[in-house]
C-alpha positions as CSV (number, residue, x, y, z in Angstrom):
1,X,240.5,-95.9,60.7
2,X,239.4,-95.1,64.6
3,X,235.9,-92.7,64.0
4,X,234.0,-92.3,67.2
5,X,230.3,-90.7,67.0
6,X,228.8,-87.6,69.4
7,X,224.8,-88.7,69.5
8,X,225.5,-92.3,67.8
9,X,221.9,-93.0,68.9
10,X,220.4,-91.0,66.2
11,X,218.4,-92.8,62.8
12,X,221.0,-92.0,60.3
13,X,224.1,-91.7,62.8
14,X,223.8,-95.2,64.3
15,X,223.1,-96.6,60.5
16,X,226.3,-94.8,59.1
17,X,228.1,-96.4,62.7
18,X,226.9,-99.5,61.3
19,X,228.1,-99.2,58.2
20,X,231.8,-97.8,59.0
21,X,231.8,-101.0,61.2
22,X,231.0,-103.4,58.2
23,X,233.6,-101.7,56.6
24,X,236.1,-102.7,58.8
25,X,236.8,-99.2,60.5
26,X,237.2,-99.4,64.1
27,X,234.0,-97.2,65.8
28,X,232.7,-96.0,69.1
29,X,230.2,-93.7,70.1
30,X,228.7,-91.5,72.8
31,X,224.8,-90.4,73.4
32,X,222.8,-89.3,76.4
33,X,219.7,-91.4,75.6
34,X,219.0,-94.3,73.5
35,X,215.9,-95.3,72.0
36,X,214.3,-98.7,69.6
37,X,215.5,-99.4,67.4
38,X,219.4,-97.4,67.5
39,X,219.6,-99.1,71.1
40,X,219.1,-102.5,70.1
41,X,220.9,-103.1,66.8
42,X,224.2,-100.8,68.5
43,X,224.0,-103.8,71.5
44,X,223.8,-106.2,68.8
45,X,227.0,-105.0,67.0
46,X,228.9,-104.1,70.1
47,X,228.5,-100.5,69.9
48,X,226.3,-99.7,72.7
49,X,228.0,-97.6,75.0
50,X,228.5,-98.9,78.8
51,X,226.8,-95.6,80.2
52,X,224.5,-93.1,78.5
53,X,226.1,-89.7,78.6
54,X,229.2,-87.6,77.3
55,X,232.5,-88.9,78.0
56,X,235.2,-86.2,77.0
57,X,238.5,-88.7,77.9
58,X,236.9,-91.0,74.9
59,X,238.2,-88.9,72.6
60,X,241.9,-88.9,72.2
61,X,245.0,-88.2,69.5
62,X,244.0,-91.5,68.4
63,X,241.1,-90.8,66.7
64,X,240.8,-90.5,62.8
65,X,237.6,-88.6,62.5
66,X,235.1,-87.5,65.0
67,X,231.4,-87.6,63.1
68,X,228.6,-84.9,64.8
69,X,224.9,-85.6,65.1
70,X,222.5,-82.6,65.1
71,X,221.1,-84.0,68.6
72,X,224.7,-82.8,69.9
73,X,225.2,-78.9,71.0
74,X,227.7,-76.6,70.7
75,X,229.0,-76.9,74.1
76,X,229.1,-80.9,74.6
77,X,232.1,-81.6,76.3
78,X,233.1,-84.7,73.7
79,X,232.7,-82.0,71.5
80,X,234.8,-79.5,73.0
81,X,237.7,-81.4,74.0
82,X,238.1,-82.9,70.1
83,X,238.4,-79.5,68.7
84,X,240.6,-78.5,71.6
85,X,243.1,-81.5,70.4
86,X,242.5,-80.2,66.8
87,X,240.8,-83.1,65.7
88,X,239.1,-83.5,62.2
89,X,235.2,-82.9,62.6
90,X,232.9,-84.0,60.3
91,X,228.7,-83.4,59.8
92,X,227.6,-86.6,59.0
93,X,226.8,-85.4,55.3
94,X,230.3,-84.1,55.0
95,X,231.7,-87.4,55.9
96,X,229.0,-89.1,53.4
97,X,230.5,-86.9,50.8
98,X,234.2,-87.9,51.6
99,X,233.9,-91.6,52.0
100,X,231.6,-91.0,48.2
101,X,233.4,-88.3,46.4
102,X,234.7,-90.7,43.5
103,X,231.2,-91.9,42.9
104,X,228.5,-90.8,40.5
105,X,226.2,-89.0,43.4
106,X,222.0,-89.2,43.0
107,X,220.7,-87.0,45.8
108,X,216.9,-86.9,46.1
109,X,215.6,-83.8,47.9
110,X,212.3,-82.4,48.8
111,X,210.0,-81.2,51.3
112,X,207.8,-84.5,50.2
113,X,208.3,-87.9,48.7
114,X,212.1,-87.9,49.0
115,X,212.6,-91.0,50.7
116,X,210.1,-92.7,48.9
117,X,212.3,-91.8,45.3
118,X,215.1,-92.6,47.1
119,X,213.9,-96.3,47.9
120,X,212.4,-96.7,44.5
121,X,216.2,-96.0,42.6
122,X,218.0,-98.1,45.7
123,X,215.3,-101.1,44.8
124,X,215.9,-100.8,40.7
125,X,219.3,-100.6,40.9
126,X,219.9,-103.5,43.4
127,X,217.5,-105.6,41.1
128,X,219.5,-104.6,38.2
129,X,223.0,-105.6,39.9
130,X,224.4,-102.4,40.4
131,X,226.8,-102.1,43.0
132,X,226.2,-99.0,44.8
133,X,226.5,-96.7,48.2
134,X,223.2,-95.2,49.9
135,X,222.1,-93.4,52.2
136,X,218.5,-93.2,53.2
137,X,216.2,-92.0,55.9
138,X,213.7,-95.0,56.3
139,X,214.2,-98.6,56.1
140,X,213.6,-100.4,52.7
141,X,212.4,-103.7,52.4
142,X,216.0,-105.5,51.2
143,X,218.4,-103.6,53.1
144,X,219.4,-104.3,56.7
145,X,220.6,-101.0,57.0
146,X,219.7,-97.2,55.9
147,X,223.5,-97.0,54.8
148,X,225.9,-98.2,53.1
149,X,229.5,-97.3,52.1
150,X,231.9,-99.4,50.3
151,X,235.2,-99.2,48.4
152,X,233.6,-101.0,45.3
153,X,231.1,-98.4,44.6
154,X,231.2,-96.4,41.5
155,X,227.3,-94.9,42.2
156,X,226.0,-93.5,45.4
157,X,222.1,-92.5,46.5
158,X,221.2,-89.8,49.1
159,X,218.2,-88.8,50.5
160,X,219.0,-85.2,50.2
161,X,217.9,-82.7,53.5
162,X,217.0,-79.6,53.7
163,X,217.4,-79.2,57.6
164,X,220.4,-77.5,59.4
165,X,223.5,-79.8,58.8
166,X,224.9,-79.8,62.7
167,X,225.7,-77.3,65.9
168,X,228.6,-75.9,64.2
169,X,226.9,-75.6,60.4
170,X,223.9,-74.1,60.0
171,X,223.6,-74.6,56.6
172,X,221.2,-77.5,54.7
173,X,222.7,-81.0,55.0
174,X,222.0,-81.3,51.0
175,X,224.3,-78.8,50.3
176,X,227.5,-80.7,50.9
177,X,226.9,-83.4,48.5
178,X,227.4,-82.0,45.2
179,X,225.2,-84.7,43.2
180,X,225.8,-85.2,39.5
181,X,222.2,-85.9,39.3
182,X,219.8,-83.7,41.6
183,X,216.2,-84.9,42.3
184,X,213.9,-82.3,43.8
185,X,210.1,-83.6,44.4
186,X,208.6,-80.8,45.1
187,X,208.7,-77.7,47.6
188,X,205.8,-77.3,50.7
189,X,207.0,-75.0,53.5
190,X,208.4,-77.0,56.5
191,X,211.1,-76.9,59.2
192,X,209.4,-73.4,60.4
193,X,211.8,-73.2,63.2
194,X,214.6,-72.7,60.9
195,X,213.2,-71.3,58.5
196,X,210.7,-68.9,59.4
197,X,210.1,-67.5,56.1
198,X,208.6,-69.2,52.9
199,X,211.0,-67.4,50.7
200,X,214.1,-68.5,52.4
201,X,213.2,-72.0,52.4
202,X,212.6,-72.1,48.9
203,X,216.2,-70.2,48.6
204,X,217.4,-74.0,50.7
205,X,216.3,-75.4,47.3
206,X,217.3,-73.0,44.9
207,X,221.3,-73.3,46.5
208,X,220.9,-77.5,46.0
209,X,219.9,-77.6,42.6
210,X,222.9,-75.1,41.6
211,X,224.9,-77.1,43.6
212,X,225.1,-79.9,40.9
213,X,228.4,-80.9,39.5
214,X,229.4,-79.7,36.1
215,X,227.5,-82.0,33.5
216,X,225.0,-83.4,35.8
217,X,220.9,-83.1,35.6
218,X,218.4,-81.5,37.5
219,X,215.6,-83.8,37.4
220,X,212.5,-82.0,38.7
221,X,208.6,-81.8,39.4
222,X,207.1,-79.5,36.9
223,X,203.9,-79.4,38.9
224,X,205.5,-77.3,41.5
225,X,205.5,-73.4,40.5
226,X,208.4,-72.7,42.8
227,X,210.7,-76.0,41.0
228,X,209.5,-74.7,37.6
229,X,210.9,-71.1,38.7
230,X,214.1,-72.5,40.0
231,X,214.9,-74.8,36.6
232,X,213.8,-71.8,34.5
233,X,217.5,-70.4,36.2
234,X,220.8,-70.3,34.2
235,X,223.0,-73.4,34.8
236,X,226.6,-74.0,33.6
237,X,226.9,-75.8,30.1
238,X,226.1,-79.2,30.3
239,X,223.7,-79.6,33.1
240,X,220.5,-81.1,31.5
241,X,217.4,-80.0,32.7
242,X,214.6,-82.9,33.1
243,X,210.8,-81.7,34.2
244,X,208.4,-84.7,35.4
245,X,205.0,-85.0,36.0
246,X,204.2,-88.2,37.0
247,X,202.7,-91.5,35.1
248,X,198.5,-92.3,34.9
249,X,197.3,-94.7,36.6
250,X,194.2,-96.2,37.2
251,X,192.6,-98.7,39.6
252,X,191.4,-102.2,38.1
253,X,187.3,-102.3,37.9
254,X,187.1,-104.6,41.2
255,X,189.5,-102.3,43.6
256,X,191.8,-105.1,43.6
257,X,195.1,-104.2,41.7
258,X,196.8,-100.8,40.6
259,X,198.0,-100.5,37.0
260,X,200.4,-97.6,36.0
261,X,201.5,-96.4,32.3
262,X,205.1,-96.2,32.5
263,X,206.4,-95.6,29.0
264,X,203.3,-96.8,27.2
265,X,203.6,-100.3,29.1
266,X,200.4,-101.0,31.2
267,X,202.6,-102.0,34.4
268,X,200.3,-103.7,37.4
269,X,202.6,-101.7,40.2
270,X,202.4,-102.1,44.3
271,X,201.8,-98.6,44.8
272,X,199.5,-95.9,43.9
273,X,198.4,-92.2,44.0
274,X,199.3,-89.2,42.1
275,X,202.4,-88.5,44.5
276,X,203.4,-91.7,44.3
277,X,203.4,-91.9,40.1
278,X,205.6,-88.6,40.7
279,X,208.0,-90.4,42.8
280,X,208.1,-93.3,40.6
281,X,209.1,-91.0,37.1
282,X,211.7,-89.4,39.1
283,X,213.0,-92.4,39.9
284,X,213.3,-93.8,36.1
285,X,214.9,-90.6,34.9
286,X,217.6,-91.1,37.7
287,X,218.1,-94.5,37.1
288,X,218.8,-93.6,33.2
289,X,221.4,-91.0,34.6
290,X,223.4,-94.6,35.2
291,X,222.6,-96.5,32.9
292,X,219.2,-98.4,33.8
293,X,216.9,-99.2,30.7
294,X,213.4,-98.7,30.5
295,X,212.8,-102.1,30.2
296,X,215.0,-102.8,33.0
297,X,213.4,-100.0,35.4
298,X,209.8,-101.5,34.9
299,X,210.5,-104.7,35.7
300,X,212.2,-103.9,38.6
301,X,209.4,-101.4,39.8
302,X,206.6,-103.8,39.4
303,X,207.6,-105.5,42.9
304,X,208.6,-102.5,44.8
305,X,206.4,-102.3,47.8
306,X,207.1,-99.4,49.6
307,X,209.3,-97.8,52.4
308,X,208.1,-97.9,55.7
309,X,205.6,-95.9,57.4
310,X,205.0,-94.3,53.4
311,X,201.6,-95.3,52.5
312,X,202.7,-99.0,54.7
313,X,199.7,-101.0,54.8
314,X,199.5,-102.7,58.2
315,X,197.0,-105.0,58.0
316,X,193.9,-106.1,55.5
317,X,190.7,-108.0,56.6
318,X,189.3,-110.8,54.8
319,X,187.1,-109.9,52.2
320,X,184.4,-112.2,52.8
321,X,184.7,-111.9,56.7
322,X,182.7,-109.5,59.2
323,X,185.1,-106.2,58.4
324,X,184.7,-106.9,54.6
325,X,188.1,-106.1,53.2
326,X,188.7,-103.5,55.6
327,X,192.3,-102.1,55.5
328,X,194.8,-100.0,57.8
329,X,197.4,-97.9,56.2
330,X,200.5,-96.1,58.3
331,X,201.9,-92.9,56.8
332,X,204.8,-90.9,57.9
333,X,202.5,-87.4,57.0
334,X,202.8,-85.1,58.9
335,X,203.0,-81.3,57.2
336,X,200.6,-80.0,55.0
337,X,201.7,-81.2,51.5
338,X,202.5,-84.8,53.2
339,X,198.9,-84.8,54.7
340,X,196.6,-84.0,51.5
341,X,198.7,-86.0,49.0
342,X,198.7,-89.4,51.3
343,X,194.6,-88.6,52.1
344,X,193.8,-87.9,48.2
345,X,195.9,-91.0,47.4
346,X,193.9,-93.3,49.2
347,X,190.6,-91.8,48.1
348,X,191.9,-92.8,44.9
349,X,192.8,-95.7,45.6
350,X,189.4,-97.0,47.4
351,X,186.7,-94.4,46.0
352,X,184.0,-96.4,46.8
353,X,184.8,-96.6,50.9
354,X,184.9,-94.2,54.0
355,X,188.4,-92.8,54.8
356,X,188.8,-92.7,58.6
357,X,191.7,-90.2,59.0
358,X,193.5,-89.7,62.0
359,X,196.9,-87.7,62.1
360,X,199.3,-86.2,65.0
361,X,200.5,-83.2,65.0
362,X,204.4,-83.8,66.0
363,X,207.1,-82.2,64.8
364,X,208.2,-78.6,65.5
365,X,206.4,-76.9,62.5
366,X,203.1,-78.3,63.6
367,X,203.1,-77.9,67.0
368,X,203.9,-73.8,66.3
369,X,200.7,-71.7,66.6
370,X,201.1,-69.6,63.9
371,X,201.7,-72.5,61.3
372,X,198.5,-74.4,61.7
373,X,196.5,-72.2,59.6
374,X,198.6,-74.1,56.5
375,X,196.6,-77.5,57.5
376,X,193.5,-75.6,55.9
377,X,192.0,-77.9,54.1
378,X,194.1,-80.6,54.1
379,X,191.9,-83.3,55.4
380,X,189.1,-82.8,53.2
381,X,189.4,-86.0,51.2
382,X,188.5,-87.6,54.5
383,X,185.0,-88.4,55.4
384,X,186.1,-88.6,59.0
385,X,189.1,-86.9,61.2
386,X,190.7,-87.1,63.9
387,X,193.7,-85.0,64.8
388,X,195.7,-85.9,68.1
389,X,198.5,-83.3,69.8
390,X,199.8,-83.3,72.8
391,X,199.9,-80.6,75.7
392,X,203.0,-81.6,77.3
393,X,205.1,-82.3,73.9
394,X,204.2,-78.8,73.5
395,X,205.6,-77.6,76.5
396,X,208.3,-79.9,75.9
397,X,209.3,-78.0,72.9
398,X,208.9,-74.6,74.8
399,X,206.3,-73.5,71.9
400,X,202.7,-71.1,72.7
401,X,200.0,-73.7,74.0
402,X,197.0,-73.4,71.6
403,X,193.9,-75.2,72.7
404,X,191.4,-78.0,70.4
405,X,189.2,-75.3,69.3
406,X,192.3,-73.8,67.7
407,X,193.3,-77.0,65.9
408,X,189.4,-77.5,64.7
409,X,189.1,-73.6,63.1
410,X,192.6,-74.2,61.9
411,X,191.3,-78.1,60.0
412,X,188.1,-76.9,59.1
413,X,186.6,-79.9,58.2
414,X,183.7,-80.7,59.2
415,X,183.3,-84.0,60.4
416,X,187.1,-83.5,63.2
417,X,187.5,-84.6,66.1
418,X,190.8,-82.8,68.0
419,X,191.8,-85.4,70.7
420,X,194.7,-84.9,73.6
421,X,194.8,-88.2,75.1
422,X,196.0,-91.3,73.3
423,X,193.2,-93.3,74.9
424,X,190.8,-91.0,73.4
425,X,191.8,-92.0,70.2
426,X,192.0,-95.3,70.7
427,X,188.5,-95.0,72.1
428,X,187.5,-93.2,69.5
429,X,188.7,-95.5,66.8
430,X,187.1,-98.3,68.6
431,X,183.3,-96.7,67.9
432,X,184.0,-96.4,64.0
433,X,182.4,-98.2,61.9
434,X,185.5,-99.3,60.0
435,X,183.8,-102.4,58.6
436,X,184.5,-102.7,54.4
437,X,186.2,-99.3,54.5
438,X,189.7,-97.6,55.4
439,X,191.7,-96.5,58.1
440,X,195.1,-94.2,57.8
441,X,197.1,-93.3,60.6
442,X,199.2,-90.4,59.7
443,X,202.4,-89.4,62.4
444,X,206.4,-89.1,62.2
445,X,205.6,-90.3,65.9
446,X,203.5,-93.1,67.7
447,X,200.4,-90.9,68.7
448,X,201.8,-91.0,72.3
449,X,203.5,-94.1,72.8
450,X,200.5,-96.4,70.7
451,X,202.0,-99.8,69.1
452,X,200.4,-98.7,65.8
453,X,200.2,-102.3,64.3
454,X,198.8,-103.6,67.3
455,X,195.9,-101.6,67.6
456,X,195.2,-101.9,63.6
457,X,194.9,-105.4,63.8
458,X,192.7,-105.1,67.0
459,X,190.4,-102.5,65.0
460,X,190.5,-104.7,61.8
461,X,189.7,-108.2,63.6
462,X,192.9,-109.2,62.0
């Protein structure tokens, strides 16, 4: 099979290159930019393009399938010239779906905690020896790559997503994989841009869960008003409906280990906070959906440590040493929901201890004017804030400027600081007293280019 890629360079694009390649399929790609880490593991596998750019004469009547990344737009000239030769065209969740169609499909989807579900099931079933497909949008400690596609497979695992599916489909990618079992964690408005109205992104959500093959299950949080709503819907015979709510936990009397109930066992597990116990519930009812005990599922949970940048901790200070115990944690939050769950977690986690927050506001729905008013709020949990944004990213995005004093009234919490300079935050870190207490950096970004780790340790003393 010959497949060649417009925008290879992108997270889940280069991963699925990688993965048609270890397959045996012979692959090839174009982009216009390349960043870490797509550019160096495509060198590594002989998949870097020679030159950046689009390149129409690479695609020829030779080719099998031609795959399209949402970076790509409706007039790239690769683009062009393969439908002109009538070429098959596939989304990269269409092509998921065909290379998976004989599996048993789990697809997680949410506006939060979806890739975090979707590790926990990948980790229990690899511990229990199931041989399976995936497809994920963060790496997991285990896996070299966020996807995997085999002939061997009898179950595949999506992370299921609600955005716009590519240039020429503006529908969500979740709706083309038809799962047998549909996860949904939970529904917080997001992806404003494309969905400019609450309503109609709920209605993104409303289309995936009816999307589930005959006999399947909806498993769903029955915390969420809008997910108890949708479930409450009629279904063809034979889907099962299965609410969640997420097991207790507690905290061990020193601070020092997390303990969850999961089916009346007293499990000591590497994770914690009431979104977290969500994620991990969802992820036993979808690993019974094939076949994974109880027994089996806790064992296998008790080790699992996370996906990265969710809840990651980056570095820990000696307890006895002169930041007693501090710790740094890296979180991928970003939106509302994403922000208040990952703050109230760690309050949880460490109630006797400042929080030192510090968040960027990155992605489209942020940056938009009229959509900070949801962050309301949201930092409370914090005794200390800081939110960074940048001016030019703004103007990058061709979105209404709005100013620091706009962010603040927007945050209201009192204790922010609303910073537009990376070296202002570092600065600004650097005064804290972070000594025996807890920093979380919150971003789907790098607050402007900031090695993250680095500058933990350097705060930490580490």
């Amino acid at each position: 099979m010959r497949v060649h890629f417009i925008a290879i360079g992108g997270a889940v694009m280069h991963n699925l290159a990688l993965a048609l390649q270890a397959k045996g399929y012979d692959v090839s790609g174009s982009d216009d930019e390349f960043f870490e880490p797509s550019k160096s593991r495509l060198a590594a596998h002989g998949l870097l393009p020679d030159l950046p750019g689009w390149h129409p004469d690479r695609i020829t009547t030779e080719l099998d399938a031609v795959i399209l990344g949402m970076h790509a737009t409706e007039d790239n000239p690769e683009l062009m010239r393969a439908r002109q030769l009538g070429l098959k065209i596939y989304s990269f969740p269409d092509y998921l779906y065909e290379q998976t169609r004989r599996e048993k499909r789990i697809v997680v989807g949410g506006s939060h905690g979806k890739t975090t579900t979707t590790a926990m099931i990948m980790y229990v079933l690899r511990h229990c020896g199931v041989d399976f497909d995936y497809m994920v949008g963060a790496q997991v400690d285990g896996f070299d790559t966020m996807v995997r596609l085999s002939d061997t497979a009898k179950v595949a695992v999506f992370e299921g997503d609600e955005y716009l599916t590519s240039p020429l489909d503006r529908t969500s990618k979740f709706l083309h994989y038809h799962p047998d079992v549909a996860v949904i964690t939970g529904i917080a408005w997001d992806h404003v841009n494309v969905f400019p109205v609450f309503d109609g992104y709920v209605d993104q959500f409303r289309k995936f869960a009816h999307s589930i093959m005959p006999g399947g299950s909806l498993i769903y949080c029955a915390k969420d008003a809008n997910l108890r709503a949708i479930a409450a819907e009629d279904y063809p015979q034979g889907v099962t409906i299965l609410p969640y709510e997420g097991f207790p936990w507690r905290v061990s009397p020193d601070g020092s280990q997390v303990f969850a109930d999961i089916c009346g066992t007293d499990l000591r597990v590497s994770v914690f906070g009431d979104h977290n116990m969500q994620n991990m519930q969802a992820a036993l009812l979808a690993c019974r959906q094939v076949g994974i005990s109880d027994s089996q599922f806790a064992e296998a949970i008790a080790t699992f440590g996370g996906a990265a940048r969710r809840l990651q901790e980056l570095c820990r200070a000696a307890a006895d040493g002169p930041m007693r115990g501090a710790v740094a944690y890296l979180d991928f939050a970003h939106s509302p929901s994403k922000l208040k769950a990952t703050i109230d977690a760690v309050r949880s986690r460490y109630p006797g201890r400042k929080v030192f927050a510090c968040m960027e506001l990155h992605t489209f729905s942020s940056l938009t004017r009229d959509f900070l008013p949801q962050y309301a709020g949201t930092m409370s949990g914090a005794d200390h804030a800081i939110v960074y944004f940048s001016p030019e990213v703004i103007q990058h995005k061709r979105l209404d400027q709005f100013s620091a004093s706009d962010v603040a009234e927007a945050f209201a919490h009192p204790d922010l600081a609303v910073l537009t300079s990376p070296a202002d935050v570092v600065a600004r870190l650097r005064q804290a007293d972070l000594s025996g207490n807890v920093l979380l950096l919150m971003t789907s970004g790098n607050f402007g280019g900031l090695d993250l780790k680095a500058l933990a340790a350097e705060l930490l003393n580490v």
